[in-house]
C-alpha positions as CSV (number, residue, x, y, z in Angstrom):
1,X,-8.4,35.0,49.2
2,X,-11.3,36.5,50.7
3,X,-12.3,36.3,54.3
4,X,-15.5,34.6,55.4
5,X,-16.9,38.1,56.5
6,X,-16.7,39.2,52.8
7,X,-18.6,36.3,51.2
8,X,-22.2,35.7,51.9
9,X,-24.0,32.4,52.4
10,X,-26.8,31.0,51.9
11,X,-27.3,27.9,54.4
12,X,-24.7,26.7,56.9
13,X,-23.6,23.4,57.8
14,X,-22.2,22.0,61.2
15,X,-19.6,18.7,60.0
16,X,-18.4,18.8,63.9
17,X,-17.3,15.9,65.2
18,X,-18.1,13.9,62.0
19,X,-15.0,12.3,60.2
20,X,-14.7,11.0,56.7
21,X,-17.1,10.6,54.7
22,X,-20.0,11.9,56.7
23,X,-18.8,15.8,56.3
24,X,-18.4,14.9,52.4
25,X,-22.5,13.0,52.5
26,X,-23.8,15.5,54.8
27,X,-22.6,18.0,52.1
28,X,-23.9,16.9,49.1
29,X,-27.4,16.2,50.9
30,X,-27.6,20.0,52.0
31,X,-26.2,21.3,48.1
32,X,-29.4,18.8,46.7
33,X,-32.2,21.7,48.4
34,X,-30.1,24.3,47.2
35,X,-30.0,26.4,43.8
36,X,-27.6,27.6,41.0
37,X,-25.0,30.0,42.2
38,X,-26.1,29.6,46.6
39,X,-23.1,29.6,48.9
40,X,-23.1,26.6,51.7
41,X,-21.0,27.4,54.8
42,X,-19.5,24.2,56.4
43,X,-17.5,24.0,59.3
44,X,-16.1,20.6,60.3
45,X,-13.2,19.3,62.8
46,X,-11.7,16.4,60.6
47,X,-8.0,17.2,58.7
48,X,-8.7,15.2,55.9
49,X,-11.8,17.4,55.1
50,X,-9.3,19.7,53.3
51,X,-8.5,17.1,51.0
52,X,-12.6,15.9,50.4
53,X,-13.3,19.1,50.2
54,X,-10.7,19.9,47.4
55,X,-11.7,16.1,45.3
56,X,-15.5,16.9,45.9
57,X,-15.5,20.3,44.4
58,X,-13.3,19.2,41.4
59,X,-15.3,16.3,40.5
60,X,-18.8,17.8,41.2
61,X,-18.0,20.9,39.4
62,X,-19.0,22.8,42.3
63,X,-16.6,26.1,43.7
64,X,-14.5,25.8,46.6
65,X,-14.5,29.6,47.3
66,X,-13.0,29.3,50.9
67,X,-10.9,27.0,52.8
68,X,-9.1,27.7,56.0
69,X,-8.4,26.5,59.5
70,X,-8.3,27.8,62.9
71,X,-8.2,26.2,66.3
72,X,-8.3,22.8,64.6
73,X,-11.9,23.9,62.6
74,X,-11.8,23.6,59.0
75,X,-13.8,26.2,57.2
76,X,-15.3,25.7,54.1
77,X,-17.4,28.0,51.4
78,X,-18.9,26.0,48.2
79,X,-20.9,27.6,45.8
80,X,-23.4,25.1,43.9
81,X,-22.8,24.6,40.2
């Protein structure tokens, strides 16, 4: 999988501090001003983001391109539908 140094984005997201389902909310608010084939960068701090992340991509038919976690920050990369 690539790194998030390889893929570009197109508008970032601080989920910090938010748990469930404010990450998920704040997420589909910021995909809404975005177009076709844009890359949102989200970074959040709650463990069951991984598993929203994963449900919200496969029932919104957008691509999870990244997921990872360091230092107890979850790092996500969509790409809009």
């Amino acid at each position: 999988m690539n790194t998030e140094t390889e893929i570009s984005f197109d508008r970032e997201l601080d989920a910090r501090g938010l748990n469930c389902p404010l990450p998920i909310l704040r997420t589909k608010k910021s995909l809404n001003d975005m177009t076709h084939g844009q890359v949102l960068k989200i970074v959040a701090t709650d463990p069951g983001s991984v598993r929203d992340f994963q449900a919200f991509c496969k029932q919104t038919g957008n691509q999870l391109l990244l997921s990872n976690e360091s230092g107890g920050e979850y790092l996500f990369l969509l790409r809009k539908k």
